[in-house]
C-alpha positions in Angstrom: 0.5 99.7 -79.0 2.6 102.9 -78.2 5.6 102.5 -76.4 5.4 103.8 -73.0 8.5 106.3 -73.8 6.1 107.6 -76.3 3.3 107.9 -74.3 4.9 109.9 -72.2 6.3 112.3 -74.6 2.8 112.8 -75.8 1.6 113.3 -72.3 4.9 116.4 -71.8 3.5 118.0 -75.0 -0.2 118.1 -74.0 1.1 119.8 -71.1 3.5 122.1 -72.7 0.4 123.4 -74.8 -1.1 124.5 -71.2 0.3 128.0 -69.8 2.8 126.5 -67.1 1.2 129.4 -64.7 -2.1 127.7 -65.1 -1.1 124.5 -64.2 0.8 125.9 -61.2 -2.7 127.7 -60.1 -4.3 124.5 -60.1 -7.0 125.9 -62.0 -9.6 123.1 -63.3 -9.3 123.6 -67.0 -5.9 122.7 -67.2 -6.0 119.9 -64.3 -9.2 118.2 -66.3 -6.9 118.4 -69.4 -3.8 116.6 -67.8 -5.9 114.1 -66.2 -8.0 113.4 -69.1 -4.2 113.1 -71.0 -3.6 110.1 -67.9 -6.9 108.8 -69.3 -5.9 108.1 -72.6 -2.4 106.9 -72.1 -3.3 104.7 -69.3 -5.8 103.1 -71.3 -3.2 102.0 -73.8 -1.7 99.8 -71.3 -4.7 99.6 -68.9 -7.9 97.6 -70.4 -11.5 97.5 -69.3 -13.5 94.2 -71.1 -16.6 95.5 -69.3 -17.3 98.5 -70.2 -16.3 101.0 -73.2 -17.4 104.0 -73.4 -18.1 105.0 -77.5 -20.0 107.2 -79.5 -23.4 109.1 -77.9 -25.6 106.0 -77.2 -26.2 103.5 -74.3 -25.6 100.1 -75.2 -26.4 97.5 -73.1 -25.6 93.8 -73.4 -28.2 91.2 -75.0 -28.5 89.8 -71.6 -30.1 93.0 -70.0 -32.8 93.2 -73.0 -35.9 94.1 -70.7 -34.3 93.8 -67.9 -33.4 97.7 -67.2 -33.2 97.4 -63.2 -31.0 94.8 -64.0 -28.7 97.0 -66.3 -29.1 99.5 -63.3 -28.1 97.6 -60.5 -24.6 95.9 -62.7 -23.9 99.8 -63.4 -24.6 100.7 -59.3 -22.6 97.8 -58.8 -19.4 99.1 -61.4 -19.7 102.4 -59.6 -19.3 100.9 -55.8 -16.3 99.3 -57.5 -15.0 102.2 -59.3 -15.1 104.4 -56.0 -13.5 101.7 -53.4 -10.0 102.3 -52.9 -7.5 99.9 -54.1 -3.9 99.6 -54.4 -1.9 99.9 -57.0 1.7 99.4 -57.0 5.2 99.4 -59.4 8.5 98.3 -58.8 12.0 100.4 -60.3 15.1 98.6 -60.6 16.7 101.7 -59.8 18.6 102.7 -56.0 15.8 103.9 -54.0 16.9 107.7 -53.6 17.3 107.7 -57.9 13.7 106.2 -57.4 12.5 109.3 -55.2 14.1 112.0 -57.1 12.8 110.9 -60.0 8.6 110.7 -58.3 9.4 114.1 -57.5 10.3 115.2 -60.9 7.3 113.3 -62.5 5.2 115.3 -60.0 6.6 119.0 -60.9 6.1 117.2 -65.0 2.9 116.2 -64.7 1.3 118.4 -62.0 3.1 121.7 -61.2 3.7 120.7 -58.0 5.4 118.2 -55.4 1.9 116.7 -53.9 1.4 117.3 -50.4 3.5 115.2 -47.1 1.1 112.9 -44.8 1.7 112.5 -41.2 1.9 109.2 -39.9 0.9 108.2 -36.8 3.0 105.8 -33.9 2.5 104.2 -31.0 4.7 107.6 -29.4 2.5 109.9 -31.4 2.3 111.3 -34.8 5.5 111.4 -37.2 5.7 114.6 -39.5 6.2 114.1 -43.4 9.3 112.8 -44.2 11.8 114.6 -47.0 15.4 113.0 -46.7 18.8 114.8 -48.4 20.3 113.5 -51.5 23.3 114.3 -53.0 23.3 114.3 -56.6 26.5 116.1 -57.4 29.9 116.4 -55.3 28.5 119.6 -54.0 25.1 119.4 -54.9 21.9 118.1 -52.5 18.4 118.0 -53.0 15.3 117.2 -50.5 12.9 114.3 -51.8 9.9 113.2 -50.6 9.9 110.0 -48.6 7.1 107.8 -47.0 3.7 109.1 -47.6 2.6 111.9 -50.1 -0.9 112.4 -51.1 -1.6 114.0 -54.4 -5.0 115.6 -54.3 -5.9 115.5 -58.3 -6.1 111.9 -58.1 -7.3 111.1 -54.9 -4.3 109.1 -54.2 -1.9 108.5 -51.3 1.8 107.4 -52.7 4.2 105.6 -50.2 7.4 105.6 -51.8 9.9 102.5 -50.2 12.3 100.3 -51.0 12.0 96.3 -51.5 15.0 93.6 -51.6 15.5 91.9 -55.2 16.7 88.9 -55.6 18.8 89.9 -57.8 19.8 93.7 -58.3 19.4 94.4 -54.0 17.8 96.8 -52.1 15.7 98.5 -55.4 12.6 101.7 -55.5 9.2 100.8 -55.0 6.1 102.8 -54.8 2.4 101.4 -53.6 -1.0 103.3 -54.2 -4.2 103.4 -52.6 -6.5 105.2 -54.8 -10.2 104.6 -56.1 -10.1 102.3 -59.0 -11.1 104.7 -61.4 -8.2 106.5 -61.6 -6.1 102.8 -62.3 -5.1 104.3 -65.7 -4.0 107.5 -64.7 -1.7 106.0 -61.9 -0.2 103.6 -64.2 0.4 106.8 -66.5 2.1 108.2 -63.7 4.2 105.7 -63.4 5.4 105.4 -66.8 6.2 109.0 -66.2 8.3 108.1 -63.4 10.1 105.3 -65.2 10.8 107.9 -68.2 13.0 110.1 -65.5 14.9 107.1 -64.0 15.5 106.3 -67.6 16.8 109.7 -68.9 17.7 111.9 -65.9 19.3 109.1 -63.3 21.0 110.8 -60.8 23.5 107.9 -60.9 23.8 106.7 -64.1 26.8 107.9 -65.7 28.4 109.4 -62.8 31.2 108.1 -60.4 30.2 107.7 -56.7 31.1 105.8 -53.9 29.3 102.8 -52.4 27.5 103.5 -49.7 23.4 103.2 -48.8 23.2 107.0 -49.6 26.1 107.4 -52.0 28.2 110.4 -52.0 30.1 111.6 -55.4 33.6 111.8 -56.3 34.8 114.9 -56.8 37.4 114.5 -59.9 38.2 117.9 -60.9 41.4 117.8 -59.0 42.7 114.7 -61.4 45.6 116.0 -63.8 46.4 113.2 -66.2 49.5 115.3 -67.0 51.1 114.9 -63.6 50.0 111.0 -63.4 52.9 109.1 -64.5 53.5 105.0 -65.2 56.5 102.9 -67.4 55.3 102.8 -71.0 54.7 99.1 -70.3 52.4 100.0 -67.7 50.3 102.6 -69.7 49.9 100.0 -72.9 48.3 97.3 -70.2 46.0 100.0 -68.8 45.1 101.6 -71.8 44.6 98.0 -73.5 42.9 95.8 -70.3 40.8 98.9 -68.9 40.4 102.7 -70.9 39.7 101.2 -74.2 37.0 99.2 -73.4 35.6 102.6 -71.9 36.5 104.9 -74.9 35.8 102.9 -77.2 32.4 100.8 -76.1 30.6 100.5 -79.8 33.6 99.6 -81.3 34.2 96.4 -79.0 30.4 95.3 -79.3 31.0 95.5 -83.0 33.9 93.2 -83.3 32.8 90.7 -80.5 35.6 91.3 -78.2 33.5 91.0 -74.3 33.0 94.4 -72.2 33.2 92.0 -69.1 36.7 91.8 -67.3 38.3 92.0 -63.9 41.5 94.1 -63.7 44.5 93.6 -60.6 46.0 96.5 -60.0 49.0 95.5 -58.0 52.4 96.3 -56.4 54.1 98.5 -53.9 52.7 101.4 -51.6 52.9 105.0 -53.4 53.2 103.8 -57.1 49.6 105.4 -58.4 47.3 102.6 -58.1 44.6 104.8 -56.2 45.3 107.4 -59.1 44.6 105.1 -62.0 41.5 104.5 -60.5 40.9 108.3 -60.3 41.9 108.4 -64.3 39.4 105.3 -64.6 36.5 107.0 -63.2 37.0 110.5 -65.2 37.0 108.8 -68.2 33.8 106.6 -67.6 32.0 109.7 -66.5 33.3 111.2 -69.6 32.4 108.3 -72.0 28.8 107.6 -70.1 30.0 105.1 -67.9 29.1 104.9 -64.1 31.9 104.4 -62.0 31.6 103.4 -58.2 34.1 103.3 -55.7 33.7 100.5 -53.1 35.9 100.9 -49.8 37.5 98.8 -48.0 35.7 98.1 -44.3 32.8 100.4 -45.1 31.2 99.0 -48.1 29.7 95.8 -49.1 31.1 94.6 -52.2 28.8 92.5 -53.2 25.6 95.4 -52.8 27.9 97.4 -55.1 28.2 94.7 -57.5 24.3 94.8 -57.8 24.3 98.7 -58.1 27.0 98.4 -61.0 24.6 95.7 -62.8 21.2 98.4 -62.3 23.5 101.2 -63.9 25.4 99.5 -66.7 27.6 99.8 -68.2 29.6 100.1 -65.1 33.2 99.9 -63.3 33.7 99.0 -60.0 37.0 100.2 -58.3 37.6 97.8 -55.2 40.7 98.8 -53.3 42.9 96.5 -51.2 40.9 92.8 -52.3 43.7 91.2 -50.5 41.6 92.2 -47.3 38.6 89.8 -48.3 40.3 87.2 -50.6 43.2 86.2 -48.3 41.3 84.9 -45.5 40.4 81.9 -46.9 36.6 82.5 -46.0 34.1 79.7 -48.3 31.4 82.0 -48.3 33.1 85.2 -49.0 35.3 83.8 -52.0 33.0 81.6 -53.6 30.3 84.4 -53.6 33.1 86.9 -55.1 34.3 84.1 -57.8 30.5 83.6 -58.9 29.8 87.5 -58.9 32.9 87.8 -61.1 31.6 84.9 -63.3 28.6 86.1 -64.0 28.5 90.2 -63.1 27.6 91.1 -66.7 26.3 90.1 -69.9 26.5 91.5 -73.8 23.8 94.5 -73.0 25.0 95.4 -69.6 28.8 94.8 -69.3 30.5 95.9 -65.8 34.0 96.2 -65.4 35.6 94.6 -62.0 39.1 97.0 -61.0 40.4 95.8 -58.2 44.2 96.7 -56.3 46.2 95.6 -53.4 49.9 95.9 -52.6 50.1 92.4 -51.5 49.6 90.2 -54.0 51.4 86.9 -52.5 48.3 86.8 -49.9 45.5 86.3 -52.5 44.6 82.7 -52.8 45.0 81.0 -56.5 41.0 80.4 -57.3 41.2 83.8 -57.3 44.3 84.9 -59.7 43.5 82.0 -62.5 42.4 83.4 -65.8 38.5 83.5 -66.1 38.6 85.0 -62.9 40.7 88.1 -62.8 41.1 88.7 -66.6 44.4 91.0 -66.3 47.0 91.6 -63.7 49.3 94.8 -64.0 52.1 95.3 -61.8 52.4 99.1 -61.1 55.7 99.6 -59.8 59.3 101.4 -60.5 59.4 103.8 -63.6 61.4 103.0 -66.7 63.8 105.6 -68.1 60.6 107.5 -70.3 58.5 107.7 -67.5 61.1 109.2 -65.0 61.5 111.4 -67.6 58.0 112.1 -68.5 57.6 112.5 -64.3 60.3 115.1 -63.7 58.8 117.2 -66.4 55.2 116.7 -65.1 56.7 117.4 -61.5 58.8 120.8 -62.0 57.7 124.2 -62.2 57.9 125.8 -66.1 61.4 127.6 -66.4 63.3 125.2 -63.6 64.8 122.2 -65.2 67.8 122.7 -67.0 70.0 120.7 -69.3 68.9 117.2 -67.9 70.7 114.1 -68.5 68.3 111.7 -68.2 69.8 108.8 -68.9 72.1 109.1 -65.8 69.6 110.4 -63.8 68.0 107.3 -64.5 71.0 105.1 -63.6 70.8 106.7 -60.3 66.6 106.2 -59.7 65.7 103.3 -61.9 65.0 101.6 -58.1 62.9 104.5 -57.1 59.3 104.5 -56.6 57.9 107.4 -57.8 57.4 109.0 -54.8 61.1 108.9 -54.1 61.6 110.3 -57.7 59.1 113.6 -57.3 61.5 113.8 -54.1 64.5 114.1 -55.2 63.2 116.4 -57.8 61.7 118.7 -55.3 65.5 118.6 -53.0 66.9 119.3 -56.3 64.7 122.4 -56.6 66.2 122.9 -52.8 70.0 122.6 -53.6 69.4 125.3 -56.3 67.7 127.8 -53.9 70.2 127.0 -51.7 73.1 127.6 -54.1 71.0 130.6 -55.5 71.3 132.7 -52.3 67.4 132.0 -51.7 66.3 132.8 -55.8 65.0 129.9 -57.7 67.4 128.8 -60.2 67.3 125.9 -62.9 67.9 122.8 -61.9 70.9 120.3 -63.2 71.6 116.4 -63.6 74.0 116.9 -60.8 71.7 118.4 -59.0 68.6 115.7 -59.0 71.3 112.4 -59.2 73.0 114.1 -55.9 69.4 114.4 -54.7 69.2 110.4 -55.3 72.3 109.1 -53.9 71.1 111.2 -50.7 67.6 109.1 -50.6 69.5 106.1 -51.1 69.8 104.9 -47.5 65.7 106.0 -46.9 64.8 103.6 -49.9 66.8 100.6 -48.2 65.6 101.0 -44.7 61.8 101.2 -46.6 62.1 98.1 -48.2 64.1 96.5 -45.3 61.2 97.8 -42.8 58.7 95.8 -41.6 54.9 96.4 -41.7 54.6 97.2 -38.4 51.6 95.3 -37.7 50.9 92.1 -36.7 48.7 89.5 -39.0 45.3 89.2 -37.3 44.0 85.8 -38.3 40.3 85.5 -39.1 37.7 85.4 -36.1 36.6 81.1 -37.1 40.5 80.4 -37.0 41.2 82.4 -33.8 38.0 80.7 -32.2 38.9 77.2 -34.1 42.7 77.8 -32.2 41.2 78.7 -29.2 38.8 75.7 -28.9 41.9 73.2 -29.7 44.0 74.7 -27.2 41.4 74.2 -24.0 40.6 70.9 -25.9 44.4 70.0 -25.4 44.3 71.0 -22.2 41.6 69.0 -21.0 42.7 66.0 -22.7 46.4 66.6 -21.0 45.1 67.2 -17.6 42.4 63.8 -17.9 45.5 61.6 -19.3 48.1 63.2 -16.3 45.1 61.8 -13.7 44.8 58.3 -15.3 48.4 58.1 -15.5 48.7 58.9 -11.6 46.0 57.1 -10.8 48.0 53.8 -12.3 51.8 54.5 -11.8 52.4 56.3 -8.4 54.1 54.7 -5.2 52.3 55.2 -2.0 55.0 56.2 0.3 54.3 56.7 4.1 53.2 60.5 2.8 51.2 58.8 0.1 51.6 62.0 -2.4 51.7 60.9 -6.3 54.4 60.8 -8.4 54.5 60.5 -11.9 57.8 59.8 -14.2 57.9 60.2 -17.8 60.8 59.7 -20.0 
């Protein structure tokens, strides 16, 4: 039997052979053609035991020898059944806007056109066809059909929908109703519809952010040149995270697992955000999908299952410390078994996650098996100020730079604070210039330095300037103790005076406790 793939690439060149302007016309030829085309490749996956029909003869059964009204009435019969409308159905493991995109693209394939909206009716009165907006680029949309859409050549109503897997989430579905005759040309269809998921995804492969109706990252504004970590910091990332994205087929050959979750941690303003931005330009680049799940407005675990449809896949999750620090059962043991089993050899998803607290994630979470690799991203070392202030200054600026005592003066710094006191350095040398941009010096960027000094102590001395807001079960568990304690204070205050009180002529109640 013909792979379905194959069937369908038969099915584009039968068409191709037809003038496009034809089809377009709707003209019968060409419609009986491409139907007849559904026939035959719906038949290799679609069999009747019944009946065949072969050659130029009518062959009946041995049972129906004599018996012609009897042959007549099973053929009436076949007929009734052929012309009753049935439904036919096929599910996608694909996101369910991929899955519309993709019914619309078999339809302009296979039919010249995109079939035809149906109204729906309500209890408040009839609904018009649906098309929804999908992006499919940062600066791209597209309308698909959605709900019902009838297609005319074969009799059929489509209602494309999504379904829950138990498994992969919220997945594409499509159900039928159409005569049963045409059984072999909807499954046809379908496979047509599964060949576009399967080669023109709007997903697969590209970076994009969490949500129900995901919206793309734009990463054209990502200069590697101007991103800037400690050589030790670039070895980890380019060992524990870009080469298992560069270099896919050589991993798989030698054995070594595509599977592993990545901490990304330290202070604020060190580049953890931007390594993610470098992560997902280079998936895109290498055919990797890359999604971006946010903090507060995306379920993690839903983006886990879109990462597993559209493997190989990273998953950037910023700030974990906002889930795995509450000490929540459900929430960590469901992230711990997601982790443990998010991918396998033929559909490996990488876990990146980052947060600038690292003391508040609980230990189940940091042991190896768990989170495979943690990299502290943090001060520069002497090459990497370097390799920043050359990155950060304008071509014809910097001067004869002594690095190594510049670094002597910012080997504390953050990088922020570094591209700062190259950009006051810049500003002394205006300054001394009489407003004309001149070359900058070592005295020049260390005087810069010793100036930012005091703002780098009273950052780290600062505090967060927010209060810890404790989970809602322990603020309701504290809350429920303290009227508890209350009660039990107030009910052993009134046994108490009820035994030791003395009943003076005012009789009042007093109680003494040491």
């Amino acid at each position: 039997m013909s792979k379905p793939t194959d069937q369908v690439n038969r099915l584009m060149s039968a068409i191709a052979d037809s003038n496009p302007e034809l089809i377009m016309s709707g003209q019968d030829a060409n419609e009986r053609k491409i139907l007849a085309e559904l026939d035959r490749l719906g038949g290799l996956s679609v069999k009747d035991d019944g009946i065949q029909f072969v050659g130029t003869k009518f062959v009946l059964p041995e049972m129906y020898s004599g018996d012609y009204l009897g042959a007549a009435q099973f053929l009436e019969q076949v007929h009734y059944q052929e012309e009753r409308e049935f439904s036919f159905s096929r599910n996608f493991k694909y996101r369910m806007w991929d899955g519309a995109a993709a019914f619309q693209r078999a339809l302009y394939r296979v039919f010249g056109t995109v079939g035809l909206g149906v109204a729906t009716q309500t209890f408040f009165g009839e609904n018009p066809p649906e098309y929804r907006t999908v992006s499919i680029s940062p600066t791209e949309t597209i309308q698909v059909p959605w709900g019902q859409v009838s297609l005319p050549a074969l009799k059929a109503t489509f209602s494309l929908g999504g379904l829950r897997d138990p498994e992969y989430g919220r997945i594409f579905a499509i159900s039928v109703e159409a005569p049963r005759k045409n059984r072999k040309r909807i499954e046809a269809f379908f496979d047509v519809i599964a060949d576009e998921l399967k080669t023109n995804s709007i997903y697969r492969g590209k970076a994009f952010n969490g949500a129900d109706d995901p919206e793309f990252l734009d990463l054209s504004g990502i200069d590697e040149s101007k991103v800037v970590y400690s050589d030790e910091v670039m070895a980890q990332l380019n060992a524990n995270l870009w080469s298992l994205i560069e270099h896919t087929d050589t991993m798989r050959d030698l054995g070594i697992p595509l599977k592993r979750a990545v901490l990304l941690e330290g202070p604020f303003g060190t580049g953890k955000s931007l390594a993610g931005g470098i992560t997902a330009k280079r998936a895109q680049e290498n055919g990797w999908t890359f999604i971006l799940a946010r903090p507060g407005r995306d379920d993690i675990f839903e983006v886990l299952n879109t990462a597993k449809l559209y493997a190989p896949a990273v998953v950037q999750f910023e700030d974990i410390d906002t889930i795995a620090s509450t000490g929540s059962t459900d929430h960590i043991s469901k992230l711990l078994d997601i982790l443990d089993g998010i991918s396998n050899k033929s559909n490996p998803v990488v876990a990146l996650f980052t947060t600038n607290y690292v003391e508040r994630l609980q230990k189940g979470v940091m042991r190896p098996g768990r989170i495979d690799s943690i990299i502290r991203i943090a001060e520069l070392d002497r090459n990497g100020t370097e390799r920043l202030i050359r990155a950060v200054t304008a071509p014809g600026i910097l001067g004869e730079v002594d690095f190594d005592a510049v670094y002597s003066e910012v080997k504390c710094f953050l990088p922020a604070f570094v591209k700062e006191a190259v950009d006051r350095a810049v500003r002394y040398s205006i300054s001394r210039n009489g407003g004309k941009p001149g070359q900058i010096e070592t005295a020049d960027i260390v005087n810069a330095a010793i100036g930012l000094q005091r703002q780098l102590q009273l950052m780290n001395d600062a505090q967060e300037g927010r209060k810890e807001v404790p989970p809602l079960e322990e603020a309701f568990g504290a809350l429920i103790d303290d009227r508890v304690s209350e009660q039990v204070a107030d009910t052993i205050k009134d046994t108490l005076n009820g035994a030791f009180f003395n009943d003076a002529d005012d009789n009042e109640h007093t109680l003494y406790i040491n």
